[in-house]
N, C-alpha and C positions, 0 to 999 in steps of 0.2 A: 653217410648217404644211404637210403632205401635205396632197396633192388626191387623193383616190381616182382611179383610171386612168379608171376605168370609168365615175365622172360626169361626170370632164372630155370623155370620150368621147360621153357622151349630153348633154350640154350643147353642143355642136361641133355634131353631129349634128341640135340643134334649132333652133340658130341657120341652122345650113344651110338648115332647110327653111322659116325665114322668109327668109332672103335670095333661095332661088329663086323661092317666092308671090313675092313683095316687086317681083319684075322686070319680071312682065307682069301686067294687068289680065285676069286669066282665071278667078279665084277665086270671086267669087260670082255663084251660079245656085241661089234660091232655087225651090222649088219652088213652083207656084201651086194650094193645096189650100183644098178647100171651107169656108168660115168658118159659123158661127152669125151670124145678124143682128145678136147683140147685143155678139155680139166687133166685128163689122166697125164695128159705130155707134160704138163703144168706140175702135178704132182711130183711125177717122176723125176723134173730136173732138180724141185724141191730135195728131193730124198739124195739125189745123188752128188749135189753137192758138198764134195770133201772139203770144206775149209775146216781149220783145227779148231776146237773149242779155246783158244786163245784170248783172253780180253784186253780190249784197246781202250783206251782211257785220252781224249783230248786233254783232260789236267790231271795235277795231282791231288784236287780233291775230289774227282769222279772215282780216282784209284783207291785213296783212302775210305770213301765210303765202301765198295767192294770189299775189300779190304774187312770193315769191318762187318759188312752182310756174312763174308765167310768165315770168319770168326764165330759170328753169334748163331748163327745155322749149321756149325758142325756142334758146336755143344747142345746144341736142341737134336743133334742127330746120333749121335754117340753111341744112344743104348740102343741103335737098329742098325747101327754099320759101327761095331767097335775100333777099328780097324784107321788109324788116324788118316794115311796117305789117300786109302780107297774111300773114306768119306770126304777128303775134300777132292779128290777127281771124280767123284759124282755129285758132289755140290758145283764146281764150276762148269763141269759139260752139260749138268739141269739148267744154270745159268744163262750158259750160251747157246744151249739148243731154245731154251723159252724166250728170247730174246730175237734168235734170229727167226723163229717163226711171228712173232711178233704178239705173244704170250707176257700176262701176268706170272712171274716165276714162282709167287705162291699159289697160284690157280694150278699150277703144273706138279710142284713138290705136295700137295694138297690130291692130286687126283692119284699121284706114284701110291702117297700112302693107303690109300683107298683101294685103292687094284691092288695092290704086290706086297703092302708094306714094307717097302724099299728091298723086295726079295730080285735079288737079279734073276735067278731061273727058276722063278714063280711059273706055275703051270696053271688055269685054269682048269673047269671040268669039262670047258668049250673047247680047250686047247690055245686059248689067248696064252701070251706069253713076255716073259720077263717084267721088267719094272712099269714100263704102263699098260703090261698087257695089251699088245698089239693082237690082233688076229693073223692066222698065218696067209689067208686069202690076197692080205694086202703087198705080202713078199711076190705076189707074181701078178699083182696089178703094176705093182710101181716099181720093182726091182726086179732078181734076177730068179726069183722061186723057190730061195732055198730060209726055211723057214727058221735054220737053226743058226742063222746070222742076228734072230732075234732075243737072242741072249747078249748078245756084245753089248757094252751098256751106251756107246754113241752110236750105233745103228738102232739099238730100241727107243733110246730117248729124242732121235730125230724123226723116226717112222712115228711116233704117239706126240709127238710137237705138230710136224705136218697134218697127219688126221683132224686132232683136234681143233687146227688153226682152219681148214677144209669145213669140219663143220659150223664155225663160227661163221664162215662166213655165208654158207647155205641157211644160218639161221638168222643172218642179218645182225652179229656181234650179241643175241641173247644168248648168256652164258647156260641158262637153265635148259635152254632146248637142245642147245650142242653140246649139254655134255649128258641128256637123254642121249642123243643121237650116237654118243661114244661106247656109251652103255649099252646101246639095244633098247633103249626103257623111257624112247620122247615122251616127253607128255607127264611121267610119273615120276614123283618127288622123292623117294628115300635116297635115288643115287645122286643127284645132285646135291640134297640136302647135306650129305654126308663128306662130300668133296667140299662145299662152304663150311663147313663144321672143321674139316680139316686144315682148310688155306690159312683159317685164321690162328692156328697151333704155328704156322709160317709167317705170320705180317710181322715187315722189317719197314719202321719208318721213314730212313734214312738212306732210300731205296739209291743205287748205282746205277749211274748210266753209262752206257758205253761209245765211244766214238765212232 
């Protein structure tokens, strides 16, 4: 089978500009824009809700698929979290955080590598932080102010589930514009480009659903 020149070209070309993001924690810088009361109330109960990253499976073939999602996405993850146990409890709380905000789970493990490359206490030059690079601004919008709660890896990955899910919906579900909007950079293409570039280092056919 040919490969057209010219996709192989711009497929190259987007992996690139996920592997440059991918190297420094310098990608997200959320802008701090004035909310309505009853988005920010909204948000808030979003963030504060403590249920466990736990999954629930109606059968046992929803299970078996998980099952093998976390299988094939920890050996894809391996050589940036060598560490067996703490890759799959960040595989399944990326899981269940992108689910319960109501997130593609490779849209989500696709943006972590892009921000942080799966660095838990990634530090921006903005001061964004940990794996998706939350801003600290957002710890005293929606939570309690204290910004070094965004190292914990289910406080980071529910705070960067929430936002992101926030701006999809301010963009009307276009994935390109909210996740400009995540970045600081609506409108302009290399960070988005580079988060698609990445999702698709994460596509799992044989996707789990949860009950």
């Amino acid at each position: 089978m040919r490969i057209d020149r010219r996709i192989l070209l711009q497929r190259t070309s987007c992996l690139g500009l996920a592997l440059s993001f991918s190297q420094q924690a310098s990608a997200g810088s959320q802008l701090e824009e004035p909310m309505a009361d009853a988005v920010r109330n909204a948000l808030s109960a979003a963030v504060a809700n403590s249920a466990p990253p736990v999954p629930d499976f109606d059968t046992t073939e929803a299970r078996l698929a998980y099952v093998r999602w976390l299988r094939t996405q920890s050996d894809r993850l391996r050589r940036r979290i060598p560490e067996l146990e703490a890759r799959r409890e960040f595989l399944q709380t990326a899981w269940y955080e992108s689910r319960r905000a109501r997130l593609d789970t490779g849209l989500v493990l696709g943006l972590v590598q892009v921000e942080s490359n799966f660095r838990k206490f990634a530090v921006s030059s903005v001061g964004a932080r940990g794996y998706m690079q939350v801003m600290p601004f957002w710890t005293r919008a929606l939570g309690d102010g204290d910004p070094g709660r965004l190292f914990h890896m289910q406080t980071n990955l529910r705070f960067g589930c929430v936002i992101l899910r926030h701006y999809l919906d301010r963009e009307r579900g276009d994935e390109f514009l909210a996740l400009g909007r995540y970045n600081g950079s609506r409108g302009r293409a290399p960070y988005p480009d580079a988060v698609f570039a990445a999702r698709r280092q994460w596509a799992f056919t044989d996707a789990p659903a949860a009950g």
